[in-house]
N, C-alpha and C positions, 0 to 999 in steps of 0.2 A: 343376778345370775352367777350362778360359778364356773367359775375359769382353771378350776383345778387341773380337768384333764386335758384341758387345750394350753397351759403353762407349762414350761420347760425347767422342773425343779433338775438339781444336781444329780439326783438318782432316780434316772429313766424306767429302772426295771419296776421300780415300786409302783408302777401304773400298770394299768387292768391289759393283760397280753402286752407287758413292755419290756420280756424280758430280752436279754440281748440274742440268742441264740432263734426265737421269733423274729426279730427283727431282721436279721441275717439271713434267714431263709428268707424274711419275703423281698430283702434287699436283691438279694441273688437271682430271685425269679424273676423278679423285676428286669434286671440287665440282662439274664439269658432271654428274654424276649422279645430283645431288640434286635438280636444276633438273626442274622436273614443267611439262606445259602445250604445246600446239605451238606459240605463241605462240614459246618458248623458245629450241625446237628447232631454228625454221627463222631466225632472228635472225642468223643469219653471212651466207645468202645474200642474203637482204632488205638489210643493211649493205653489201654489195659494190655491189649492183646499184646502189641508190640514190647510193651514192660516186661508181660511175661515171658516173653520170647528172649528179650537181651538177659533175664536174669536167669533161665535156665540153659538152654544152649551153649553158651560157652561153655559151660562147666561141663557139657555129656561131650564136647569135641576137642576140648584142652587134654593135656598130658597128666595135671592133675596136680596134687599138693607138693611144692619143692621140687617139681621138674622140670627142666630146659627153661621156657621162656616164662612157662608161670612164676617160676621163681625170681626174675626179673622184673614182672607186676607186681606181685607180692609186693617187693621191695618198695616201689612206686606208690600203693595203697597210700600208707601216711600222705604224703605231698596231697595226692590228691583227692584225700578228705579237706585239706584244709584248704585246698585249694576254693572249694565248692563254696567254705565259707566265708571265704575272703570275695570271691566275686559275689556272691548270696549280698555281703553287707554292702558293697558297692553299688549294685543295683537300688538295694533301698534307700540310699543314703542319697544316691542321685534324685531319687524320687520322693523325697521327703520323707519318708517312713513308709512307703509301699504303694500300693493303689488304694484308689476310691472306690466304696462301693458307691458314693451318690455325690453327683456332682457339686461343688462350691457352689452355686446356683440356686440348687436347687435345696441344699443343706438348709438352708435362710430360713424357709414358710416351714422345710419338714425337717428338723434338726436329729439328728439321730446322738448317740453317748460317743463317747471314746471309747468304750470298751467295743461297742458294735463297732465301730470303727474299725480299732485294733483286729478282731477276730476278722472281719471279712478282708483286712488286708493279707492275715496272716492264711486264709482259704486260695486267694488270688494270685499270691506268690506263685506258686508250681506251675500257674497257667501261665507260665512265660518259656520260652524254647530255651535261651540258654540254663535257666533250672532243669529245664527236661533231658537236655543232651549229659548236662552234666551228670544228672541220676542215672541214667541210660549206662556214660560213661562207667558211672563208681559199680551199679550192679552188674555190668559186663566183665569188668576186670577183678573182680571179689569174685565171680561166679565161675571166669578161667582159672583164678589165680588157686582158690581151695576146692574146686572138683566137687564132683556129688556126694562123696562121702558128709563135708559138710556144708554141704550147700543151704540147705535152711536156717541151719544154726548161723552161718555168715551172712545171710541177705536179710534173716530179721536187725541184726545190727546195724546194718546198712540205710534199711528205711528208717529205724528208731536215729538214727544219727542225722537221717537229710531232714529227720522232724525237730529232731534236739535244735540242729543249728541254725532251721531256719526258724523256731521261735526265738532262741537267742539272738539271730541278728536285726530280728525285728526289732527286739526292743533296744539294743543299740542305736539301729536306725531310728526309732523315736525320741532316746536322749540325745541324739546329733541336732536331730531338728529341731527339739527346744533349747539345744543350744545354739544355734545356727539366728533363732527368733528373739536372742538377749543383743541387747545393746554391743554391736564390735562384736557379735558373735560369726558374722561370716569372716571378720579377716581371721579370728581364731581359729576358724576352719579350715581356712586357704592355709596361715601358717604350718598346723598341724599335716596339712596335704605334701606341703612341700618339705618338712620333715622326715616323711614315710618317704618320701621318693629321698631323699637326701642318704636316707636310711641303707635303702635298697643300694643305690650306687655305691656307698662305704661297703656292704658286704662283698658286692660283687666286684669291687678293686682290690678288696685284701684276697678275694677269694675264701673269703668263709660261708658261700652262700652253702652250699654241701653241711657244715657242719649244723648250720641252722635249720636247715628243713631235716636233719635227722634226729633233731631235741624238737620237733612240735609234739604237741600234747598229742595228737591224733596214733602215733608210733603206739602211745601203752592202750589206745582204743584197739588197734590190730592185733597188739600182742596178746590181749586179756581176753575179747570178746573174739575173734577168730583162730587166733591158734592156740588159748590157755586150756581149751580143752577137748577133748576127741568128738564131741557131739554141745548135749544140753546140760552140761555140768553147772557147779558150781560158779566158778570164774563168770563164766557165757548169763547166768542168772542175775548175780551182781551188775555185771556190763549193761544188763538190759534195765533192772531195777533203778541204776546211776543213771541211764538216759531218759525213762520214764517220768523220773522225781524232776529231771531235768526240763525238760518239755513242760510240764505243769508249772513250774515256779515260772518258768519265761513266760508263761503265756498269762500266768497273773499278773507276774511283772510289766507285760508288756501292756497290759488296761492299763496300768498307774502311772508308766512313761506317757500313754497318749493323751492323758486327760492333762499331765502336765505342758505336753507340748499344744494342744487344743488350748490355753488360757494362755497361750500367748501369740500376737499377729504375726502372720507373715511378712516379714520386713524386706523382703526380696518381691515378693508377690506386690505390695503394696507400693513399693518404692518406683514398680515397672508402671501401674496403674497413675500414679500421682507425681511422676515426675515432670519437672518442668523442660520441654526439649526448645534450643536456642534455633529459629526458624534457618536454613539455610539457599544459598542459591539456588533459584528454580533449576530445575533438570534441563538437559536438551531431549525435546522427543517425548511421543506418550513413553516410546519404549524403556528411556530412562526414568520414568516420571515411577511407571510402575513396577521395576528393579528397587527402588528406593525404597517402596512402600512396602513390599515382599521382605527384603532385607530386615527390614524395619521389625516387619510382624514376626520373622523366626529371632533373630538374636537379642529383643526387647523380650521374649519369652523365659521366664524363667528356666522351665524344663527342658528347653532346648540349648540352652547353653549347658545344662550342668551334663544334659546329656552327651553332647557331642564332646564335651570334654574326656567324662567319663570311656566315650567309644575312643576316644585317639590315644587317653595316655593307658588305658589296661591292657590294654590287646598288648602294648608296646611296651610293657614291663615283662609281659612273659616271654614276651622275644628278646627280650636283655638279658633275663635270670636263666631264659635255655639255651642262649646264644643260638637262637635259630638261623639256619645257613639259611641262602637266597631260596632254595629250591622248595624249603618250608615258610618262607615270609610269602610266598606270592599267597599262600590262601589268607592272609591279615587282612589286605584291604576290600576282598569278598564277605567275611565277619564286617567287620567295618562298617562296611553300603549297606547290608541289610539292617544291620540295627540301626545306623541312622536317617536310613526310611521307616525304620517303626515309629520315630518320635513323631513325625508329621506326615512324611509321604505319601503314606497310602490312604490318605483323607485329606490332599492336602488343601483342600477348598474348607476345610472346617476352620482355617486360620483365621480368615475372613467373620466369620461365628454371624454378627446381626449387622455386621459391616455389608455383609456379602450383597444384602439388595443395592447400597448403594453403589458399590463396586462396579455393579452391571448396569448400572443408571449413568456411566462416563462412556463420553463420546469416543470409545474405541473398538477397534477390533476384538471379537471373540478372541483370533488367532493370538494376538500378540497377549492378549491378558494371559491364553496357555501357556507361550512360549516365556514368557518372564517368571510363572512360575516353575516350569521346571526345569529353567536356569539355575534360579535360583536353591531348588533342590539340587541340582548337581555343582552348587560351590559349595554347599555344607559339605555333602557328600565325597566329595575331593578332598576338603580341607584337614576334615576329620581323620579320612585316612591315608591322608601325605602325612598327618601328623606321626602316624604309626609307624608308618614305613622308613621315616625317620629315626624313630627309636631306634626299629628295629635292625638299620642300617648301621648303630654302633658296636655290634655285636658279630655282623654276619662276615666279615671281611670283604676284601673287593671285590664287585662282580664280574664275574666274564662279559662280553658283549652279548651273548644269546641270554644270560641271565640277566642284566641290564633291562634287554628288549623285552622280555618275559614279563619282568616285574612291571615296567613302563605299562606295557600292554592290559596286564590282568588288572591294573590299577583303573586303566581308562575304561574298560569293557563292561569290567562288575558294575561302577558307576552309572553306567549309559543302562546296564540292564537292570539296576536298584530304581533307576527312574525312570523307564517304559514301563516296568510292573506297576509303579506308585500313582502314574498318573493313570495308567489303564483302571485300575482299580478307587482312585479317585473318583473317576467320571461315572462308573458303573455301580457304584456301593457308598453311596454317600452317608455321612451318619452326621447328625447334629452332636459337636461335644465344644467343650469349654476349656480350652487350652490352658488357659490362666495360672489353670492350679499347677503345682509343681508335681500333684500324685495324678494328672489325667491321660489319661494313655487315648490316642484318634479315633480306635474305635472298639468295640465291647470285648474284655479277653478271651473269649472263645476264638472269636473272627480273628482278633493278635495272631493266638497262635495258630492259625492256618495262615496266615500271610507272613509271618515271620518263618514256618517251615517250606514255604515254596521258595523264599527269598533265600534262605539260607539253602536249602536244596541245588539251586539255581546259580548261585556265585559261588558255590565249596566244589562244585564240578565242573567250575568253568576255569575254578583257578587252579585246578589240578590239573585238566588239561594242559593250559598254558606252563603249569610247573614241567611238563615231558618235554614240551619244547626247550625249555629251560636248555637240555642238553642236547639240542641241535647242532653240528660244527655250523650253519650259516645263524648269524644273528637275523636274519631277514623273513625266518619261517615261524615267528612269534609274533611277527607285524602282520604275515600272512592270514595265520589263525585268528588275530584279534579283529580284522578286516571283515574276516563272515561273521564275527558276532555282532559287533556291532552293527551289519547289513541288517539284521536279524532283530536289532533293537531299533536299530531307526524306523524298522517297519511298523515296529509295534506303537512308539512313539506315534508317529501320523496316524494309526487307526484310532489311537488316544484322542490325539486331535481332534479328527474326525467329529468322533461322540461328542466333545467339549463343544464345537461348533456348532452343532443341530440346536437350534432353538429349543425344542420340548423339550431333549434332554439337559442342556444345560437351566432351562427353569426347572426342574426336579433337583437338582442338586445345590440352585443356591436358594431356594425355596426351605431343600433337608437343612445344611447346615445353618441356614441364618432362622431354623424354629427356635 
């Protein structure tokens, strides 16, 4: 009998409906039909409308091209083009080259090419909030900064640019990881990280960071493609034709990065799976027994380390290179808690994957198994963004005692309300996923980005808040304010609980995640 079409030759497309861009749709439809919630559902229309709302509006209520504060955006433009791409490749690079459309698992029996691969990573990109805020960002301030005169000619540059850059940083992100999977490729990586930071602090002690962000390449993108000409000229054609030609070579390129990084193992992933661990002194207590094991499961994870990493030292680089005062550090460790309840939190019973029947099979309390998980989500969550706050602490100078108590405060609160949302949402939307991988994100990107915009929603206004108190003359009335939120998260907390505790419900969820 022949085995042709059930073998796995090197070039997938060459099979009857094998080509990549099939495959991708029906990869796609596949994960969107896991996605549960109307919240989910209606998430594409909501995106458009809102897009179109940030990228025209400024421009009809701004002063217009070179006037008052436009012309202080203007200025700004460069920076934060590049900015977009510098966090763009750090997200992926944390994530091994982007997301999966199909889990490590489940790759095995249905193996899909690299180049599918590559393209549904490169589709899945934008459904993450901090790509969305930033595009948000870049069309809002292109859209005040040149007015409606050229408004269309500027925001097609715009989107051909968030598409230039994020196929370019994919396929960086995929030469990282095939080098990251060579022998000594992770400490090459560590070194080259602590390089960049070594980097960064040399500018910022000579004080050449100014001179440097006004030689990024992104400066002759603003000057060619937005101001070189009064509308759809020539210049504005070139700018487009250059980002065009651009985006296609990257995205060819970036099939050939993946197939390379695809033919070699995960030596991180494999090293957590087959490691030999040296047994240690029993615990005191189930309560320590299952601290341990908790711990265990988040920082034995790859993606969770590189993540948390990634959430403590960027946020806290840009707080070094803008010398942000206290009043602007207190929103960092609200960024901070929401993204590092994205890596696990808001599923966080998926940790457990086919452990999870046994889990519930030990003679303990429902309670205390909750309570040691979102413990243990609120020490990542701390740790990650003490780490920031730090940074950011080299740069802001001393604090007052009302800012002291401010920051102390917005740090503990965001925390506490990064995990009453993560475990509410745990207990009530559970998803079966496979951690393992260093591109699996806890639950489908659609659902991501609803959970990541209530979270980010929910600590950016919690820490603004707490920033007014900031300037209180008593330090005591930022203890005050942080006292009703966290009333307000412990409640939610116990109603978490609650649902964790009910027998039915907790066999629906560790039923979901250990399928």
């Amino acid at each position: 009998m022949s085995t042709a079409v059930s073998s796995t030759p090197r070039r997938l497309d060459r099979l009857p409906g094998g080509s990549h861009v099939v495959d991708v749709g029906l990869l796609l439809a596949m994960r969107g039909g896991v996605a549960r919630g109307r919240a989910a559902r209606r998430l594409g229309p909501v995106l458009v409308v809102v897009t179109l709302a940030v990228a025209v509006v400024p421009a009809l209520v701004g002063p217009g091209l070179g006037e008052g504060r436009a012309l202080e955006v203007l200025l700004l433009l460069p920076s934060g083009y590049a900015a977009f791409a510098g966090l763009a490749l750090a997200s992926a690079v944390a994530s091994g080259g982007g997301r999966e459309l199909l889990p490590r698992d489940q790759a095995t029996p249905y193996p899909v090419s690299a180049a599918t691969d590559h393209l549904g990573a490169l589709l899945l990109a934008p459904l993450n909030i901090a790509w969305i805020l930033q595009a948000w960002l870049l069309l809002g301030g292109t859209s005040y900064a040149v007015g409606p005169a050229r408004l269309a000619a500027a925001q097609t540059v715009v989107v051909l640019w968030l598409l230039a850059a994020t196929a370019v940083v994919q396929v960086l992100a995929w030469l990282i990881e095939a080098l990251r999977r060579r022998p000594h490729g992770v400490w090459v990586l560590r070194g080259l990280g602590l390089a960049l930071v070594g980097a960064v602090a040399a500018l910022q002690a000579t004080g050449r960071t100014e001179d440097a962000l006004d030689g990024l390449p992104t400066d002759v993108l603003v000057r060619a493609g937005i101001l070189g000409d009064t509308g759809f000229g020539g210049v504005w054609a070139a700018t487009v034709a250059g980002l065009l030609a651009a985006t296609a070579l990257a995205v060819v390129a970036g099939a050939w990065a993946a197939g390379v990084a695809s033919r070699r193992p995960p030596r991180e992933e494999v090293r957590a799976e087959t490691g030999v661990r040296t047994p240690r002194r029993a615990p005191r207590g189930d309560l320590g027994a299952l601290l341990r094991l908790d711990r265990a499961s988040v920082w034995r994870a790859v993606p969770m380390r590189r993540g948390l990493v990634v959430l403590a030292v960027m946020p806290g680089l840009v707080a070094v290179l803008g010398a942000l005062p206290w009043e602007s550090a207190i929103i960092l460790p609200g960024l901070v808690a929401s993204g590092g309840a994205l890596l696990f939190g808001v599923n966080a019973w998926c940790l457990d994957g086919r452990g999870g029947l046994w889990r519930e099979s030990l003679p303990v309390r429902p309670g205390l198994v909750f309570g040691s998980r979102a413990l243990v989500l609120a020490e990542a969550l701390l740790l990650a963004s003490g780490g920031t706050l730090v940074m950011a602490a080299l740069r802001a100078g001393a604090p007052t005692p009302s800012e002291l108590a401010a920051v102390l405060a917005a740090w503990v609160v965001v925390v506490a309300q990064a995990v009453a949302a993560s475990m509410t949402w745990s207990a009530r939307a559970p998803y079966a996923v496979d951690l393992r991988s260093a591109r699996a994100t806890p639950a489908p990107p659609a659902v991501m980005v609803v959970y990541s915009t209530k979270l980010a929603l929910t600590t950016t206004l919690t820490g603004l808040v707490l920033a007014i108190t900031a300037h209180a003359p008593d330090w005591r009335l930022p203890l005050l304010v942080a006292a009703l939120f966290l009333a307000w998260s412990a409640v939610r907390l116990l109603r978490a609980r609650d649902v964790w505790v009910d027998p039915a419900r907790r066999a629906v969820v560790v039923t979901t995640v250990s399928a």
